[in-house]
C-alpha positions as CSV (number, residue, x, y, z in Angstrom):
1,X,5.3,12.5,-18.5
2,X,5.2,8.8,-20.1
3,X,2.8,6.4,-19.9
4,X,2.6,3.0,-20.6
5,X,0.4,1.8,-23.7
6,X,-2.0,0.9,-21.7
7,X,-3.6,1.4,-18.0
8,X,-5.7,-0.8,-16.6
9,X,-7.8,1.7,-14.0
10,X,-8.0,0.6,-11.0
11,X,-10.3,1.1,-7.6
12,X,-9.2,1.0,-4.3
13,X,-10.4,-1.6,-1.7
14,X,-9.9,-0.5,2.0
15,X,-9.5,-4.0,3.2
16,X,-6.3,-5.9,2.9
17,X,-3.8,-7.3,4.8
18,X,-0.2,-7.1,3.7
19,X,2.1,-9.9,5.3
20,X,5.7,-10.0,3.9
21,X,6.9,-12.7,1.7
22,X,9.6,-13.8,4.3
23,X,6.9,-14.2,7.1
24,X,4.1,-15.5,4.9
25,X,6.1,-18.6,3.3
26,X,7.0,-19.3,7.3
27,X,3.5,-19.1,8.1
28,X,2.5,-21.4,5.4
29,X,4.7,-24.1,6.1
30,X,3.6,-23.9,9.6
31,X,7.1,-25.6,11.2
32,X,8.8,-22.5,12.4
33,X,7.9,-19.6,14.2
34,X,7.6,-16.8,11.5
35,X,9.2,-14.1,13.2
36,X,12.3,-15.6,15.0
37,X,12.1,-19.3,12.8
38,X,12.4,-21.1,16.3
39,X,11.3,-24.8,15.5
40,X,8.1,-25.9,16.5
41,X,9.5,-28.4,18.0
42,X,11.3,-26.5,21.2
43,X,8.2,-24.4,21.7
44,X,6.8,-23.8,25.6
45,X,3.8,-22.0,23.9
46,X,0.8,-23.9,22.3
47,X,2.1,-25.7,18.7
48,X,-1.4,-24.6,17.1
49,X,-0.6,-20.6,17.8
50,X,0.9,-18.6,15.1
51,X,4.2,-17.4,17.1
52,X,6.0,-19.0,19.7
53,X,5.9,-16.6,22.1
54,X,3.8,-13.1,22.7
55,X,7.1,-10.9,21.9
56,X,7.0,-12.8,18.3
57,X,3.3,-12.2,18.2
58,X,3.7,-8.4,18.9
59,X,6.8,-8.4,16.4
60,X,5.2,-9.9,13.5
61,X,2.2,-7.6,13.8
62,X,4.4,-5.4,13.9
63,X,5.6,-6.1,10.1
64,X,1.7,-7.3,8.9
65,X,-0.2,-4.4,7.7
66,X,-3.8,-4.4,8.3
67,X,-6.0,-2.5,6.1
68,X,-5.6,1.3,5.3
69,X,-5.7,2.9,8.2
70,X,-3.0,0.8,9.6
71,X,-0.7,1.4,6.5
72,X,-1.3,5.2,6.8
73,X,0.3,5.4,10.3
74,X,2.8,3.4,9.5
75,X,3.3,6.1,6.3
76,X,3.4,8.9,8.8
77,X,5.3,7.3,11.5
78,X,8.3,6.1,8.7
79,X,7.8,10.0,7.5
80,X,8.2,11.3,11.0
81,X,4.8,12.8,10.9
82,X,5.9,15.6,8.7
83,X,4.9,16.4,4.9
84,X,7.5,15.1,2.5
85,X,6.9,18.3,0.0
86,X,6.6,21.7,2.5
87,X,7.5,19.5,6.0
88,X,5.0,20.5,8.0
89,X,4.8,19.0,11.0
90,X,1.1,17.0,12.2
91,X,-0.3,16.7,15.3
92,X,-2.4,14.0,16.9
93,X,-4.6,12.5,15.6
94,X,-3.1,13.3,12.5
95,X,-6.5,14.6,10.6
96,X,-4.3,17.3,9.4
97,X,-1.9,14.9,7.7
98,X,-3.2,12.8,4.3
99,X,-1.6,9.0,3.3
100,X,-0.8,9.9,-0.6
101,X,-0.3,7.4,-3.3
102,X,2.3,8.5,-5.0
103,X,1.5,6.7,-8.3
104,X,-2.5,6.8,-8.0
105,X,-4.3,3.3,-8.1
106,X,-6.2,5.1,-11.2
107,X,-2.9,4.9,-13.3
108,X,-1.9,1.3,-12.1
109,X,0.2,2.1,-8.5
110,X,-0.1,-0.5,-5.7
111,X,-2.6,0.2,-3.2
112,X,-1.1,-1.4,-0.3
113,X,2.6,-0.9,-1.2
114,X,3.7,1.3,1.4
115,X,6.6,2.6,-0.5
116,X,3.9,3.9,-2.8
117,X,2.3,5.5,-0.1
118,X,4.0,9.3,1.1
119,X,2.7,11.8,3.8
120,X,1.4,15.3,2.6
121,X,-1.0,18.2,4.7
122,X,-3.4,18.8,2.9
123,X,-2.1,22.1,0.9
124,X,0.5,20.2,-0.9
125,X,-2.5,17.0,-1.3
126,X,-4.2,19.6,-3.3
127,X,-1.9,20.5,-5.4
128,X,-0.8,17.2,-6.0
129,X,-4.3,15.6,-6.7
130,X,-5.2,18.3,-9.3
131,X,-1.7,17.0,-11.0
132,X,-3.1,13.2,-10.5
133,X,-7.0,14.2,-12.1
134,X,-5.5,16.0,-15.2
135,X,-3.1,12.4,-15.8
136,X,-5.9,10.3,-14.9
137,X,-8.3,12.3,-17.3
138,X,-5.7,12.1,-19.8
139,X,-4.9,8.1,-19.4
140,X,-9.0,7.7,-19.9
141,X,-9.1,9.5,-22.7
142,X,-5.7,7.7,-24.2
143,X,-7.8,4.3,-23.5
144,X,-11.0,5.0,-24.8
145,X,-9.6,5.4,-28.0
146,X,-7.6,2.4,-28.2
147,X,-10.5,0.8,-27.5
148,X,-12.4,2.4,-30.3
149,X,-9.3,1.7,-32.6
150,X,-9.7,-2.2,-31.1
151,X,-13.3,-2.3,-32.0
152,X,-12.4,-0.6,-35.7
153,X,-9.7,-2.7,-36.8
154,X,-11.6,-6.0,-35.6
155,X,-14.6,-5.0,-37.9
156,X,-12.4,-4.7,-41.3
C-alpha cells in the first residue's frame, strides 16, 4: 500500500454543509434561480428567497448536503441500503448499517465527499477499521520521524 510523503492527520467535524459548485456560484451571484437558473426577473415568488418556487427549494435541498447525518443517508440510499462488501441488507432506522470513509480523514480522505463515503454492517466495518488503525498507526509513525529528521538536519 503507498503513501504519500507526507500526511497531514486530520479530525473530523460533524458540521458542514456541502452545496455543489454549479448551485453555489448561482447562489452567489444571486440573479438566477440556482436550481432551474429562471431569471429573477420573471419570478411570481419573493426576489429576496433563495429559489423561485418551493419545487426548486425542495430540489436544491435535495443536492445540499447538511451535516453528517444527512450525508450518511444519502450514502445508504445511493447504496440501496445494502453493505457494499458482504450485501447485507439494513433495516430502518438503519443503526445496523455504518457510513464508512473509504480513505479515512486520518490519512488525508474528504470528510464530506460522499464518493468517499461507502455503506458497510458493522461485521465488514470491523474488519475494515482494524485495516484503517494499523495504516493510520503506520502513517504516524512514518511522520514522527520526518519530523525528527526535520528537526536534525535543521540543527547541522
Amino acid at each position: 500500500m503507498g503513501y504519500a510523503l507526507e500526511v497531514k492527520m486530520e479530525k473530523r467535524n460533524a458540521s458542514f454543509i456541502v452545496i455543489p459548485p454549479p448551485y453555489f456560484k448561482r447562489m452567489n451571484e444571486g440573479l438566477v434561480c440556482p436550481f432551474c437558473e429562471k431569471p429573477k426577473t420573471e419570478w411570481i415568488r419573493r426576489k429576496d428567497w433563495r429559489c423561485c418556487s418551493v419545487k426548486c427549494t425542495e430540489g436544491l435541498n435535495e443536492e445540499i448536503t447538511y451535516g453528517w447525518q444527512d450525508l450518511r443517508l444519502k450514502v445508504f440510499k445511493r447504496d440501496n441500503y445494502c453493505c457494499v462488501k458482504c450485501k447485507f441488507r439494513g433495516h430502518a432506522p438503519y443503526s445496523d448499517l455504518i457510513g464508512d470513509h473509504i480513505i479515512p480523514i486520518a490519512l488525508g480522505g474528504y470528510e464530506s465527499d460522499i464518493d468517499n463515503v461507502q455503506t458497510l454492517c458493522n461485521d465488514c466495518n470491523k474488519i475494515k477499521t482494524k485495516k484503517d488503525i494499523k495504516n493510520i498507526t503506520k502513517q504516524r509513525r512514518i511522520n514522527k520521524i520526518q519530523e525528527k529528521n526535520k528537526t536534525i538536519s535543521q540543527k547541522e
